[in-house]
Structures are given as C-alpha cells and as structure tokens.
N, CA, C and O of each residue as an XYZ file, in Angstrom:
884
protein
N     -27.017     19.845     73.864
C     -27.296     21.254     74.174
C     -28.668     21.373     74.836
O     -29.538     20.502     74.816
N     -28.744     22.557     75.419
C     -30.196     22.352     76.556
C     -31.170     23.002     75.197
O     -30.753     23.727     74.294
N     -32.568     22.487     75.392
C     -33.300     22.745     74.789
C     -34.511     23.383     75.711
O     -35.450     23.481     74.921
N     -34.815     23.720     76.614
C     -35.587     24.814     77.445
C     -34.840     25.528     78.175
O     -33.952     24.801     78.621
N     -34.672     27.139     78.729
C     -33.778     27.796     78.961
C     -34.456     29.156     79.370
O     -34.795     29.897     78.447
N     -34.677     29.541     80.624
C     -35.087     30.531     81.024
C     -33.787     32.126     81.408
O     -32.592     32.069     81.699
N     -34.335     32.871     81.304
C     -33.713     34.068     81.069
C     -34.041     35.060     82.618
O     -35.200     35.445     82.778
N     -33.181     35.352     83.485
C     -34.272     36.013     84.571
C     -33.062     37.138     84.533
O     -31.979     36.978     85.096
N     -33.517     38.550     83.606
C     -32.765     39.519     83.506
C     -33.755     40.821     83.284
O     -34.611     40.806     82.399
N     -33.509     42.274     84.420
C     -34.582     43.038     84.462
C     -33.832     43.830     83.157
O     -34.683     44.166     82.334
N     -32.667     44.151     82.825
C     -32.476     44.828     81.739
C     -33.006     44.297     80.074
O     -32.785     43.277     79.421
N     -33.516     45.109     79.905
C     -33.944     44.958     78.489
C     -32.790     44.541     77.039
O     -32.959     43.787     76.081
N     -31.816     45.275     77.375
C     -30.520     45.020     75.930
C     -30.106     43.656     76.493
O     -29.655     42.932     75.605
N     -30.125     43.104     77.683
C     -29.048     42.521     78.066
C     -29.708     41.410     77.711
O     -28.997     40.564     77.168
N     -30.842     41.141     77.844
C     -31.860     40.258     77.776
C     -32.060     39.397     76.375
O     -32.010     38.184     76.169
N     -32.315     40.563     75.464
C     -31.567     40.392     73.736
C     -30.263     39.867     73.600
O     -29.980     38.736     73.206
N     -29.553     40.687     73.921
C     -28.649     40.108     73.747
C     -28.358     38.210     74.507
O     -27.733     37.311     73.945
N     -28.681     38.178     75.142
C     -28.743     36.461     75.550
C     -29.682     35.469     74.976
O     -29.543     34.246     74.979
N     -30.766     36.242     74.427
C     -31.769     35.741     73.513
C     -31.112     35.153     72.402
O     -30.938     33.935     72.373
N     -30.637     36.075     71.259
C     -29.934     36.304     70.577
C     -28.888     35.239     70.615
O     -28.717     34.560     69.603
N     -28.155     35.024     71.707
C     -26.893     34.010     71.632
C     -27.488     32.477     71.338
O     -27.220     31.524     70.606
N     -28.639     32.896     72.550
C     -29.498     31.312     72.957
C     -30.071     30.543     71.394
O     -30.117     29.364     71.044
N     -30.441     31.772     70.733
C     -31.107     31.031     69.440
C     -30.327     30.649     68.552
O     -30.567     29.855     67.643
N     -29.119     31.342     68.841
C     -27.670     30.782     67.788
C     -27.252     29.548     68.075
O     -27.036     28.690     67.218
N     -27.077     29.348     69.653
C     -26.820     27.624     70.102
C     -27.703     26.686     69.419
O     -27.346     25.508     69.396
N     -29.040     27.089     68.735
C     -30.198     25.978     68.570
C     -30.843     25.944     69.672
O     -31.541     24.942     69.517
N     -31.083     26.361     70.683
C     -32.314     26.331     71.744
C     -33.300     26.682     71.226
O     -33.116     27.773     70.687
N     -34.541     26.221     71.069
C     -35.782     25.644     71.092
C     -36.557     26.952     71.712
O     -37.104     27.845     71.065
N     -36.460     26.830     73.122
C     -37.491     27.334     74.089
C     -37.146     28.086     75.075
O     -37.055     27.618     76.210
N     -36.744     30.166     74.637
C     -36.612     30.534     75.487
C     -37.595     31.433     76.061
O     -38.391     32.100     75.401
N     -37.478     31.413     77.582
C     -38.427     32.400     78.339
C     -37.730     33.283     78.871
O     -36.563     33.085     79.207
N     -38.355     34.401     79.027
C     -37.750     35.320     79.438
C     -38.524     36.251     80.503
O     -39.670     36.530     80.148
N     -38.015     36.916     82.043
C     -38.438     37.589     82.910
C     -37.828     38.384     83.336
O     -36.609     38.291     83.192
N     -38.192     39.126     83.802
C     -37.862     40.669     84.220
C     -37.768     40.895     85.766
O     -37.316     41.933     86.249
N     -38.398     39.458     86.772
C     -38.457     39.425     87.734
C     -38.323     37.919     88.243
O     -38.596     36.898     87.612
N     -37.664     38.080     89.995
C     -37.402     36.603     90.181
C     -38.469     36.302     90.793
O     -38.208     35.154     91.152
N     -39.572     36.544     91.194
C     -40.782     35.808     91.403
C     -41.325     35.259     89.770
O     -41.635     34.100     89.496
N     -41.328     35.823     89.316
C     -42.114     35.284     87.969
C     -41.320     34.243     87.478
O     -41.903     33.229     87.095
N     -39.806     34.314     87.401
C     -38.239     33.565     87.248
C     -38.997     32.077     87.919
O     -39.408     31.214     87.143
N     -39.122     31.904     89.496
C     -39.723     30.958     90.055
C     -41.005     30.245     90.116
O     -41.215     29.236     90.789
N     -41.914     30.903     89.295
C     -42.915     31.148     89.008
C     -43.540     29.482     88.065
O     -44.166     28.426     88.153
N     -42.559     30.599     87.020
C     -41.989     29.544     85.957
C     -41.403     28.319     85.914
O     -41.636     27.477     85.047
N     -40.527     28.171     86.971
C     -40.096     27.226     87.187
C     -41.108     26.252     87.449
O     -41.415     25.400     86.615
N     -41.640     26.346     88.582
C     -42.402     26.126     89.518
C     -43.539     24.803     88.495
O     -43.638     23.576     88.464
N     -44.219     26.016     87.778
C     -44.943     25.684     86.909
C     -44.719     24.542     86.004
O     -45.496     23.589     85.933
N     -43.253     24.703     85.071
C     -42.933     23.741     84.205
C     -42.693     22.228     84.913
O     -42.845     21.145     84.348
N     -42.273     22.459     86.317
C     -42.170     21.136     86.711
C     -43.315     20.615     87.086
O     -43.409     19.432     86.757
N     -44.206     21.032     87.637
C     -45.340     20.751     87.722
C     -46.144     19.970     86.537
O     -46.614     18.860     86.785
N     -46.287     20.516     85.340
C     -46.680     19.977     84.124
C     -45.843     18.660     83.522
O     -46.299     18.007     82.584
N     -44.729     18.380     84.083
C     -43.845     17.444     83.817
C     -42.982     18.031     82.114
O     -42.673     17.302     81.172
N     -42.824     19.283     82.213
C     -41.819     19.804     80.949
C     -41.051     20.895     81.866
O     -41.332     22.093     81.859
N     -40.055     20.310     82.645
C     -38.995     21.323     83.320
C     -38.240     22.293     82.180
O     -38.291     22.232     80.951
N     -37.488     23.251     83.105
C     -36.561     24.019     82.200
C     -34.983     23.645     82.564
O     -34.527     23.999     83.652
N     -34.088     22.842     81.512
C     -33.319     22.855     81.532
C     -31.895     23.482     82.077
O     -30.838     22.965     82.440
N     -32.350     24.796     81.967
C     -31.085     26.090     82.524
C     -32.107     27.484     82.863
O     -33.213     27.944     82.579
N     -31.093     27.728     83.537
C     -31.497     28.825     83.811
C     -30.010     30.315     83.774
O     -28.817     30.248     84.068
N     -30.734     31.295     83.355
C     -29.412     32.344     83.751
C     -29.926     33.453     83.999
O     -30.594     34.141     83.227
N     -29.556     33.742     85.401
C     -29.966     34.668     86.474
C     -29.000     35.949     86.295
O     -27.868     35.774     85.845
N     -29.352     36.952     86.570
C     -28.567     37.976     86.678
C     -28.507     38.301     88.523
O     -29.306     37.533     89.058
N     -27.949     39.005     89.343
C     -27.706     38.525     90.620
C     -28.765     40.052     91.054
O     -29.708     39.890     91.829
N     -28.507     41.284     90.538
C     -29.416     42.921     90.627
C     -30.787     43.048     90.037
O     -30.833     43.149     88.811
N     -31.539     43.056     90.486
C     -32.604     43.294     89.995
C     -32.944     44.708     90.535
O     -32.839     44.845     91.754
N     -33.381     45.905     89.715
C     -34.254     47.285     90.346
C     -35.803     46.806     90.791
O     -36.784     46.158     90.427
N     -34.988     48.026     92.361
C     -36.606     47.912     92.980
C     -37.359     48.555     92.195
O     -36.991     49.501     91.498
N     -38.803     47.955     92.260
C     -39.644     49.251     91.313
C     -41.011     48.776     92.608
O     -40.732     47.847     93.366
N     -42.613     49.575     92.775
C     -43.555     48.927     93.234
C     -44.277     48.066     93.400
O     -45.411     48.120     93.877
N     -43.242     46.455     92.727
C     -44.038     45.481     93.088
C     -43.515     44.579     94.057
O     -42.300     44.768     94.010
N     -43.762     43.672     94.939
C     -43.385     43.353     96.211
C     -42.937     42.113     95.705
O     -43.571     41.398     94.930
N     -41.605     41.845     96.264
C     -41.510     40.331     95.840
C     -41.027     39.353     96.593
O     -40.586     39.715     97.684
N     -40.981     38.298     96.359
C     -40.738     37.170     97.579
C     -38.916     36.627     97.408
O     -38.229     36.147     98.309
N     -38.558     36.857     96.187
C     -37.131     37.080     96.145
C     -36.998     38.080     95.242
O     -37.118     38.063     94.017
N     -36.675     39.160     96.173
C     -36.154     39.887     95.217
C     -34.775     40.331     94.820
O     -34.613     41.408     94.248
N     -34.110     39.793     95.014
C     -32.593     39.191     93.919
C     -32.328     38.013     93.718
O     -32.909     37.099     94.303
N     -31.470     37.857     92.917
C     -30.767     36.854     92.246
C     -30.243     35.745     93.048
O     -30.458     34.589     92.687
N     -29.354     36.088     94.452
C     -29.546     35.694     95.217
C     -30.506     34.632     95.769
O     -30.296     33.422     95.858
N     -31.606     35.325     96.124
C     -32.310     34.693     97.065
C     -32.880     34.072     95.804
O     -33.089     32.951     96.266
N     -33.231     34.006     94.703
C     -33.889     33.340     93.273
C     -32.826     32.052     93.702
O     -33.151     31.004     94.259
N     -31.955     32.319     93.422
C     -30.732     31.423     92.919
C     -30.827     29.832     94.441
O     -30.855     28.624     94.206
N     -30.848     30.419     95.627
C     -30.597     29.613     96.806
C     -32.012     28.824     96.668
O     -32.060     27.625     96.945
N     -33.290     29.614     96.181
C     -34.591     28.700     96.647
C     -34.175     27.696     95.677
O     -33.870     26.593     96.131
N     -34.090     27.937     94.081
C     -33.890     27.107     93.045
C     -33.190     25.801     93.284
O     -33.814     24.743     93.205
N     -31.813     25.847     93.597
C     -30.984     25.018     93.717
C     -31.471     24.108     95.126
O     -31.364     22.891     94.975
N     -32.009     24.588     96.516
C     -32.882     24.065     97.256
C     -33.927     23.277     96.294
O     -33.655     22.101     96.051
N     -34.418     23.511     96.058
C     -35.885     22.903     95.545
C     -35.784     22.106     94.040
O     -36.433     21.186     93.542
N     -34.724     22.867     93.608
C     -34.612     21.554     91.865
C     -32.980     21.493     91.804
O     -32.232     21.963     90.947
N     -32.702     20.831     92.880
C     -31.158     20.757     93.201
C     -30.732     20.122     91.599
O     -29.512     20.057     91.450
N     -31.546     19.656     90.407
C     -30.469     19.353     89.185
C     -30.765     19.869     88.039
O     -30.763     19.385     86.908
N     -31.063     21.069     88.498
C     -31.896     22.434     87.647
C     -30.435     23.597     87.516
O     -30.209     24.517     88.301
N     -29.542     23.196     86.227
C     -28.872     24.342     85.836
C     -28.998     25.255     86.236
O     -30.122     25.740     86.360
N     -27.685     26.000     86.683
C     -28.340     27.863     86.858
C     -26.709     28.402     86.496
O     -25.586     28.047     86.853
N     -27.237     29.408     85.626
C     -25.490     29.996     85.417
C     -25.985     31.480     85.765
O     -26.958     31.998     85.216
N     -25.112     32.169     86.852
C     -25.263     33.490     87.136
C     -24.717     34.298     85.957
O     -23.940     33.556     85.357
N     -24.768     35.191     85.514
C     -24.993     36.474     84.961
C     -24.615     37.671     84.987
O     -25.437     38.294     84.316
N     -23.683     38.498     85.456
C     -23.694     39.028     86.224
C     -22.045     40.301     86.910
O     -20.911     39.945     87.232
N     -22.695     41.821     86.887
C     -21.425     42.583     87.083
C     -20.592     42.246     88.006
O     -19.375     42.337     87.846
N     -21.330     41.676     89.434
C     -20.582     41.371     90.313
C     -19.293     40.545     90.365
O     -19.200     39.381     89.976
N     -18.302     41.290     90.894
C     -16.903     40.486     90.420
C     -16.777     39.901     92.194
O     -16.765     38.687     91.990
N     -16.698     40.034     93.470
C     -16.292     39.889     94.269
C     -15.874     38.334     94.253
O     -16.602     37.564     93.628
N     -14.714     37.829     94.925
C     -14.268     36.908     95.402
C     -15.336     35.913     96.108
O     -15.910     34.870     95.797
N     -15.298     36.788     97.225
C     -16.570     35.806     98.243
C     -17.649     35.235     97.438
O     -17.964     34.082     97.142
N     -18.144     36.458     97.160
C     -19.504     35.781     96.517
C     -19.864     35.489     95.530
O     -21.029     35.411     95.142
N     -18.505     35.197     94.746
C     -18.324     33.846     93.756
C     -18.302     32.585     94.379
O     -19.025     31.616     94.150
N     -17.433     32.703     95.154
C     -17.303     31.436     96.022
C     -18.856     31.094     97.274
O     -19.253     29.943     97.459
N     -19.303     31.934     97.755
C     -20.361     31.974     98.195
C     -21.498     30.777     97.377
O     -22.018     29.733     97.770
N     -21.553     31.594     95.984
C     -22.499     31.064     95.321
C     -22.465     29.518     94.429
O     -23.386     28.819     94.007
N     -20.954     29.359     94.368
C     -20.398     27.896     94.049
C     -21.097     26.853     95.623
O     -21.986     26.021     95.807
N     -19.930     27.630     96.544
C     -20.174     27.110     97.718
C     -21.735     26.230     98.356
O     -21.858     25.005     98.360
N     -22.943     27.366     98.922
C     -23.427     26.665     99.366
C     -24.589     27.336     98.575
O     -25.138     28.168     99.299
N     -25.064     27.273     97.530
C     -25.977     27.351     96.613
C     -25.418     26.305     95.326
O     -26.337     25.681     94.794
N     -24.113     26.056     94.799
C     -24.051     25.105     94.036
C     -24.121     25.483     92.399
O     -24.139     24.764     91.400
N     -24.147     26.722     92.554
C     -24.385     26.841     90.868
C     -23.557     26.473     90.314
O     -22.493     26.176     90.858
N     -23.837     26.338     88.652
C     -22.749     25.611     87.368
C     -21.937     26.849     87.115
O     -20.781     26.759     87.529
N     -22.201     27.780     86.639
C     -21.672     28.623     86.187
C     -21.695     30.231     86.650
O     -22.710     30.814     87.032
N     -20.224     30.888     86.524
C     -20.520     32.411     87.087
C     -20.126     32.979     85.735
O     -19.087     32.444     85.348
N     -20.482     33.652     85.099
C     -20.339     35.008     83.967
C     -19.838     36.307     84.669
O     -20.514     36.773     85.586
N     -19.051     36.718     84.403
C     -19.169     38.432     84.616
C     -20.103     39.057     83.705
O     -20.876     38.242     83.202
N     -20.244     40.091     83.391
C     -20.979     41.104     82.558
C     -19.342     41.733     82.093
O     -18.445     42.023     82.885
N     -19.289     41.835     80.489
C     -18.032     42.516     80.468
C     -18.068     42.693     79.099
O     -19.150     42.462     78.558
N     -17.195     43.026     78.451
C     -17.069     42.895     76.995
C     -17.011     41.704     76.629
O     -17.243     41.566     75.428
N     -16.849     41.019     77.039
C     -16.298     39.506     76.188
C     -17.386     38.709     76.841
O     -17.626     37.556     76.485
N     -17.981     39.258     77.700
C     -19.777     38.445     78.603
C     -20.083     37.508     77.711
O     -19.821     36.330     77.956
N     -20.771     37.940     76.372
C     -21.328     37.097     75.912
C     -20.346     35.526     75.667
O     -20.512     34.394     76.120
N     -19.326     36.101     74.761
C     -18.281     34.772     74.591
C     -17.805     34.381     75.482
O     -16.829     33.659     75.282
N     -18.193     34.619     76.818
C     -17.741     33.882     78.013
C     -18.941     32.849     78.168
O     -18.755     31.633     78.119
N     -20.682     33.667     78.434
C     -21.501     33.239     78.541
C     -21.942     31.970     77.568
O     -22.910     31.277     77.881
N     -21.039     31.663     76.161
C     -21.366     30.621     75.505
C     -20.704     29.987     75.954
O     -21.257     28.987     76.411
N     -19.124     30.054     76.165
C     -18.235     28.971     76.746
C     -18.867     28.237     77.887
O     -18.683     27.048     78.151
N     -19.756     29.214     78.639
C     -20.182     28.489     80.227
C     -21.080     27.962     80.035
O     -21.571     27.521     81.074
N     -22.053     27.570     78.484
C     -22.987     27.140     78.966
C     -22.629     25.597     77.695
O     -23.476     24.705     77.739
N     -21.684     25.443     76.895
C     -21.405     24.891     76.622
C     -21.007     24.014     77.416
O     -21.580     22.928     77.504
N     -19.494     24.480     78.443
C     -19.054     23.524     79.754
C     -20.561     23.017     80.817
O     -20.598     21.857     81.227
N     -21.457     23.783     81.093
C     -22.559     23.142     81.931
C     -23.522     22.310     81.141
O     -24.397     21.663     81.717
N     -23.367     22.308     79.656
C     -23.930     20.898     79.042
C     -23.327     19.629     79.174
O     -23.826     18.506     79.115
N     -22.316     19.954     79.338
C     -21.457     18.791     79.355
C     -20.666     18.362     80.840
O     -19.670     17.671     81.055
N     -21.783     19.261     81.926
C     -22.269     18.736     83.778
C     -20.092     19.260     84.264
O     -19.335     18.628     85.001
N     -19.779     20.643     83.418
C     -18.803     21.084     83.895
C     -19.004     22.296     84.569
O     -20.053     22.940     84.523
N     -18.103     22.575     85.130
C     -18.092     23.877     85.909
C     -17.401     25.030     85.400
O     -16.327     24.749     84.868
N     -17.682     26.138     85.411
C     -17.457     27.622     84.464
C     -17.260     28.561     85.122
O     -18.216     28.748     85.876
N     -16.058     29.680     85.300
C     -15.464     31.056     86.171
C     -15.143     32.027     84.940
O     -14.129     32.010     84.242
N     -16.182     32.826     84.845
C     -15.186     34.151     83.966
C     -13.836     34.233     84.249
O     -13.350     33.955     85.346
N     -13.193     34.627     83.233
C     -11.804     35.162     83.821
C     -11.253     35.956     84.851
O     -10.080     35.959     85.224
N     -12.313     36.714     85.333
C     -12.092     37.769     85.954
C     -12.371     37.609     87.496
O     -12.081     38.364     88.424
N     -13.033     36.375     87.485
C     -13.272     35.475     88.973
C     -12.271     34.505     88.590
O     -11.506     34.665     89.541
N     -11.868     33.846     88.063
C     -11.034     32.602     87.593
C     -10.372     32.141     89.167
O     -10.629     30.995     89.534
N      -9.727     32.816     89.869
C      -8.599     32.925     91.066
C      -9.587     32.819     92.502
O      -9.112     32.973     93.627
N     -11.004     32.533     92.239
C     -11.626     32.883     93.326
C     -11.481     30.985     94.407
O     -11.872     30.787     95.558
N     -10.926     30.148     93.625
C     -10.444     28.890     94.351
C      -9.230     29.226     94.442
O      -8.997     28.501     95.409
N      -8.345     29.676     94.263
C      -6.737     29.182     94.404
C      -6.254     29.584     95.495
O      -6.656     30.610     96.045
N      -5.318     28.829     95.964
C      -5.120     28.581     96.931
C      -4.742     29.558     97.778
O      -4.724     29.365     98.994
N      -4.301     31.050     97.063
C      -3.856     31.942     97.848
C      -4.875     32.912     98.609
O      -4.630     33.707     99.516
N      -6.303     32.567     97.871
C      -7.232     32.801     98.158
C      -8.213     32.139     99.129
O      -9.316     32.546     99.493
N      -7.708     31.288     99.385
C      -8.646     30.524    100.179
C      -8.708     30.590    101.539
O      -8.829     29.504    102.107
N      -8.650     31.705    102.307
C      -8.566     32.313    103.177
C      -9.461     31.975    104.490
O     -10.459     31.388    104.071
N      -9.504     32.058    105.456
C     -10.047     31.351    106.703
C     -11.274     32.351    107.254
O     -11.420     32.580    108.455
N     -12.151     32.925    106.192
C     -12.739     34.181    106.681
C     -14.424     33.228    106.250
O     -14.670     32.591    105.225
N     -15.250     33.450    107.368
C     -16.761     32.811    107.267
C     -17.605     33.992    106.650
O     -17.176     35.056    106.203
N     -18.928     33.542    106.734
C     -20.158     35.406    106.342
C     -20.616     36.290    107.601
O     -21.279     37.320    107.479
N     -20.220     35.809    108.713
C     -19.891     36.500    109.415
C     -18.432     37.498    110.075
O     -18.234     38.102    111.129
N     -17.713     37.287    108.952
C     -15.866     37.711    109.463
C     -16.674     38.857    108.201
O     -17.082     39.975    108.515
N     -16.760     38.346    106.943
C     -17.506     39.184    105.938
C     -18.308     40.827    105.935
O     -18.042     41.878    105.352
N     -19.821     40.245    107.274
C     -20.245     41.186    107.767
C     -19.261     41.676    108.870
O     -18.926     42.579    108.103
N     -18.840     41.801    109.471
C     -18.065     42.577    109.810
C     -17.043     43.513    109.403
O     -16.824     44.634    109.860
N     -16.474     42.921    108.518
C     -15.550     43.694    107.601
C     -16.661     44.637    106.842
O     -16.393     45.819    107.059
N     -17.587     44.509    106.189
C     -18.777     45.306    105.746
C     -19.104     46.031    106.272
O     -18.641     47.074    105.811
N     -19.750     46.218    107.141
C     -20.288     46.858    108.204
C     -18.747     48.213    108.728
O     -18.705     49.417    108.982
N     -17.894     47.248    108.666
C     -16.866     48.628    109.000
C     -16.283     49.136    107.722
O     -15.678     50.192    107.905
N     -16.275     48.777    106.660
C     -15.937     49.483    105.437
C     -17.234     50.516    105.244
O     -17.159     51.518    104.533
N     -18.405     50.138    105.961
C     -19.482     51.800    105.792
C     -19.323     52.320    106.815
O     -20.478     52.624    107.113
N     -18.364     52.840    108.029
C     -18.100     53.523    108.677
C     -18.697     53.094    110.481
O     -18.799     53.867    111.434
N     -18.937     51.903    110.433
C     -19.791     51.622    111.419
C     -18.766     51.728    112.714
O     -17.659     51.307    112.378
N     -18.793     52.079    113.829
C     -17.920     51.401    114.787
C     -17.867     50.128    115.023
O     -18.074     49.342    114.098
N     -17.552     49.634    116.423
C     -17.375     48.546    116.562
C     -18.509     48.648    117.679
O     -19.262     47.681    117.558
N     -18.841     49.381    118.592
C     -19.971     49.815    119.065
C     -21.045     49.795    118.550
O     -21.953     49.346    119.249
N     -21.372     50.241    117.211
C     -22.245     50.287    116.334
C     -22.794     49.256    115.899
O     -24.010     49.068    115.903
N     -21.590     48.157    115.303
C     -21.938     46.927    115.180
C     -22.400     46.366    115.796
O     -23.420     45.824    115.372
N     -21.953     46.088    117.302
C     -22.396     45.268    118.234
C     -23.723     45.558    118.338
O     -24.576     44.673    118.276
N     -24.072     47.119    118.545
C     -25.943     47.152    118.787
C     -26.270     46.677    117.414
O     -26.712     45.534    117.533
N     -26.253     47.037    116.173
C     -26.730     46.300    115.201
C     -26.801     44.921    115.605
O     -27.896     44.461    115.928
N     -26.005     44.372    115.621
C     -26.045     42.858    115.562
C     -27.256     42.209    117.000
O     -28.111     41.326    116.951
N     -27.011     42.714    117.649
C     -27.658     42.597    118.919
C     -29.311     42.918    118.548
O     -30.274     42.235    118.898
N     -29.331     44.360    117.611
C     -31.193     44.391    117.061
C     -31.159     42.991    115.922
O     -32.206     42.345    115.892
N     -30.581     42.750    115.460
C     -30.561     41.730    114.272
C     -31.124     40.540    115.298
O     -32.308     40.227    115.171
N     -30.371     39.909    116.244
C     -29.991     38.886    116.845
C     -29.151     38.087    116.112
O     -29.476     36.972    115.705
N     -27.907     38.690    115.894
C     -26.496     38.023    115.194
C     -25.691     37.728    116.079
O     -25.499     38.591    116.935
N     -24.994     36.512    116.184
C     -24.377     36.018    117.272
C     -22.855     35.801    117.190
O     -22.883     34.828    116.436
N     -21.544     36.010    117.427
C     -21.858     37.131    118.797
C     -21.821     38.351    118.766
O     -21.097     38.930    117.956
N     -22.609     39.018    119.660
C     -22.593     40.441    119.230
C     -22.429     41.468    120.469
O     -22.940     42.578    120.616
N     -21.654     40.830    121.216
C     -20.943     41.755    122.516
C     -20.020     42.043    121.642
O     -19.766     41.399    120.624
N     -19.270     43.445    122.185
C     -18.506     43.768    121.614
C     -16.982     43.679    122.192
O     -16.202     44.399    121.568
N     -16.502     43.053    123.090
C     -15.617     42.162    123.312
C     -15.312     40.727    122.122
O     -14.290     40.429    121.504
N     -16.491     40.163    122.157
C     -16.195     39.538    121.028
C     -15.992     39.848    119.440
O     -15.411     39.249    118.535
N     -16.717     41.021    119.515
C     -16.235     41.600    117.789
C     -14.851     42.435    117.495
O     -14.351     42.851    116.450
N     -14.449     42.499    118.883
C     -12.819     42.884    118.839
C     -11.925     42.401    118.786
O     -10.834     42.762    118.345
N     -12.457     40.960    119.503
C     -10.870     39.859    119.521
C     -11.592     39.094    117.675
O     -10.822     38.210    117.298
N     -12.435     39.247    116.963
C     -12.745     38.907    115.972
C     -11.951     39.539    115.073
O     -11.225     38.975    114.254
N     -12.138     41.174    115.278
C     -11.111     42.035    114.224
C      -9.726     41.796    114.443
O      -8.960     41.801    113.479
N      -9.248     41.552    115.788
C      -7.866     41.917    115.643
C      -7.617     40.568    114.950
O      -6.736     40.731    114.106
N      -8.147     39.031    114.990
C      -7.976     37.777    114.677
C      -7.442     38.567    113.006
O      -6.342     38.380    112.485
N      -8.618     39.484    112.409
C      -8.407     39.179    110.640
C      -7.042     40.211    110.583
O      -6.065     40.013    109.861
N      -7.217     41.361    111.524
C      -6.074     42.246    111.448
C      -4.572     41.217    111.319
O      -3.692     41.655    110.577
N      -4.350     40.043    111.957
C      -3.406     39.541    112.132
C      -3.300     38.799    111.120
O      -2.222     38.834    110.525
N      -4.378     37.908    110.617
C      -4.742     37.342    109.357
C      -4.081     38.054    108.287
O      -3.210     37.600    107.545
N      -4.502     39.033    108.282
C      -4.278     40.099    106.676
C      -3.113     40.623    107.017
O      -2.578     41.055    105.996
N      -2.412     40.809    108.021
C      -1.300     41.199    108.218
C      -1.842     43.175    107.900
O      -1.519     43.938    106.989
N      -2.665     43.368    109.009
C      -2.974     44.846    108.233
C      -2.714     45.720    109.471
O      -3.037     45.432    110.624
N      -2.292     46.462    109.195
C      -1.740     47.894    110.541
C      -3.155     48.176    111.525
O      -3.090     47.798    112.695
N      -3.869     48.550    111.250
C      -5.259     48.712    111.559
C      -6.399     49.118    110.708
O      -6.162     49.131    109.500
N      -7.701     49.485    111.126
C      -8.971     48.783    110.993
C      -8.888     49.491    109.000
O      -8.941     48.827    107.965
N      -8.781     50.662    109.137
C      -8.903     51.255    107.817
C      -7.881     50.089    106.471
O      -8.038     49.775    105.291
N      -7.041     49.849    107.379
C      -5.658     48.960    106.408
C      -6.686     47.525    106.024
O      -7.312     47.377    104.974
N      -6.651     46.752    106.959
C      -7.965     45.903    106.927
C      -8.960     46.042    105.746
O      -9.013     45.193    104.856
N      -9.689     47.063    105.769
C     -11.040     47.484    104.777
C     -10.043     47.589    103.471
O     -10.326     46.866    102.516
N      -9.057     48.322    103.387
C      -8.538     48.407    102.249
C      -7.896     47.128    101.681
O      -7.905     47.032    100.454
N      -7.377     46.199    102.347
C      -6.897     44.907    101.800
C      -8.018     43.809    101.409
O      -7.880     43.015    100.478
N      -9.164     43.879    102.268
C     -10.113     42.502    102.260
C     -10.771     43.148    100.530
O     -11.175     42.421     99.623
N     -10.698     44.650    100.507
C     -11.450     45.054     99.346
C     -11.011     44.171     98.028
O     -11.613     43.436     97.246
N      -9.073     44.811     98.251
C      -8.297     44.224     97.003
C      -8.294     42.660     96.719
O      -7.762     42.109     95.755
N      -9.038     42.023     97.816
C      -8.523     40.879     97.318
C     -10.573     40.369     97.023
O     -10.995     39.214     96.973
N     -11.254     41.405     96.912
C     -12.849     40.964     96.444
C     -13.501     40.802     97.335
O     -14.695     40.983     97.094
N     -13.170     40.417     98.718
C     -13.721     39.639     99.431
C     -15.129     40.623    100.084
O     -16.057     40.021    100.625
N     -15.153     42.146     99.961
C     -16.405     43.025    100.433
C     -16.768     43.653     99.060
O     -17.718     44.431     98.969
C-alpha cells in the first residue's frame, strides 16, 4: 500500500472525506492542497529532498478565486506531473464523466486511475487505489465503456473542438475566424466543412444540430 499520498482537492468535504479513507488504508503521510500549483509545488519539493510522494489524487475543477496560477486545473496539474515524474501515481478524482476525456487522460497523459465523484466515489476510489498498488489500471463504472470497441471511434481533439465549438452555437464561419485568431490548423473554412460533413457521415447524423446531439450521448463533448 502507498505510504506518501498527496490530495490536490479545492473542496473542503471532499477533501475529508479522502483523508478519512486514506487513513483507513494505513497511509502514513497525507498532504493535502487546495491548489495545483502548490499540488506541484509539493511534488517538486519531495523529490528534490529524495522522499517522493507515492500517489497522487487530483480532482480535474478547481474555482477561480485571485490567485494566479501556472496550472490552473487538474488537467494541466495532471500532464506536467506525468511529463516530469512519468512513475509518479496519479488517480483523477473527479465529476467529469465524458468519454473523450477519460480516454484523453489514459491516452496521452497516462494516468492509473479515473474515479467519478458519485455516491459510491469513495468505494470506487478505494478499489482504484488498491488496483494502482498493485501497477493496475482503474475506470469507475460509469466511464467503464470508454475503451470498448463501440466506442472507439475515429474522432482526434481537433474533430472534438469542432464539435464544441458548434454545440455553443458557433458557425462554421465563426469557427474558422476563431481558429485562424488561435492559429489552429486548418482553419479555412472549406476545410472545416468537408471535416463536419466527414463526422456527419461518421455518426450517421441528419445534420449539424443531430451531430451535437449524438457526439453528446455518446460523452464525447
């Protein structure tokens, strides 16, 4: 069982409550933050001294409040971490149910474990950290389907933003100048049309509204 174990959760109950579980496993040494600079901070630090932290469990939302931060979500916490202590546990935390960015965060960040936030969170959250002691991999139930095969769909983070971008009402006009101030490539809008109709045909969806409503049901925005 891990015996150092950092906590990077801005809610206060939720925080206890994982405390609480952590000291029931027998963990030793937990820390706890309210922010992912301090989250990295920490890290940072313990390896430095040569006493790393074993795990980590991130929550993915953090509230803005007035202090400026260098990651400020879970996210961007989660990608430097696994960059920089690629054999540094991290189990997400977390309400977010979407498809993608379960798979996102398996994908090319690498984490051990995803939690939902739910009723059964916590007894999920022991199961997952039990399986990542023992260098396994962990899906709430409620992501469970985010590999299978019916899911595994031919859509990149750019098919993503797009579908995004038009589920908040954007045109396709709209997009294109967005993408074009961004410098997102490609962002003529010839090409973001033969892009949509590609997923329209993909999803088998009537048009653009049918689209937003299917990529939703299946998590993927």
């Amino acid at each position: 069982m891990f015996k150092k174990v950092l906590i990077a959760e801005d809610m206060e109950d939720i925080n206890k409550g994982v405390f609480s579980l952590l000291t029931e496993l027998g963990v030793t040494q937990i820390d706890q933050v309210q922010y992912c600079d301090d989250a990295y901070l920490k890290i940072k630090r313990a390896d430095v001294d040569d006493v790393p932290f074993d795990l980590v469990i991130s929550d993915l939302s953090f509230k803005v409040d007035h202090r400026s931060q260098t990651y400020p979500t879970g996210h961007s916490l989660v990608e430097k971490l696994k960059s920089e202590f690629p054999g540094l546990k991290v189990i997400v935390y977390s309400v977010e149910d979407r498809l993608q960015a379960v798979r996102t965060l398996f994908n090319l960040h690498h984490i051990d474990a995803y939690v939902c936030k739910s009723r059964t969170g916590l007894k999920n959250l022991t199961q997952a950290i039990s399986e990542v002691a023992k260098d396994e991999k962990f899906l709430s139930p409620e992501v469970s389907n985010a590999f299978s095969s019916e899911n595994e769909l031919e859509v990149d983070d750019y098919d993503i933003s797009l579908l995004d971008n038009l589920s908040k009402g954007l045109s396709q006009d709209e997009i294109s100048a967005l993408y074009r101030q961004k410098n997102i490539s490609p962002a003529s809008l010839s090409s973001i049309e033969k892009r949509l109709n590609k997923l329209r045909i993909q999803f088998n969806a009537n048009n653009a509204i049918h689209l937003v409503a299917i990529v939703k049901d299946l998590g993927l925005i």
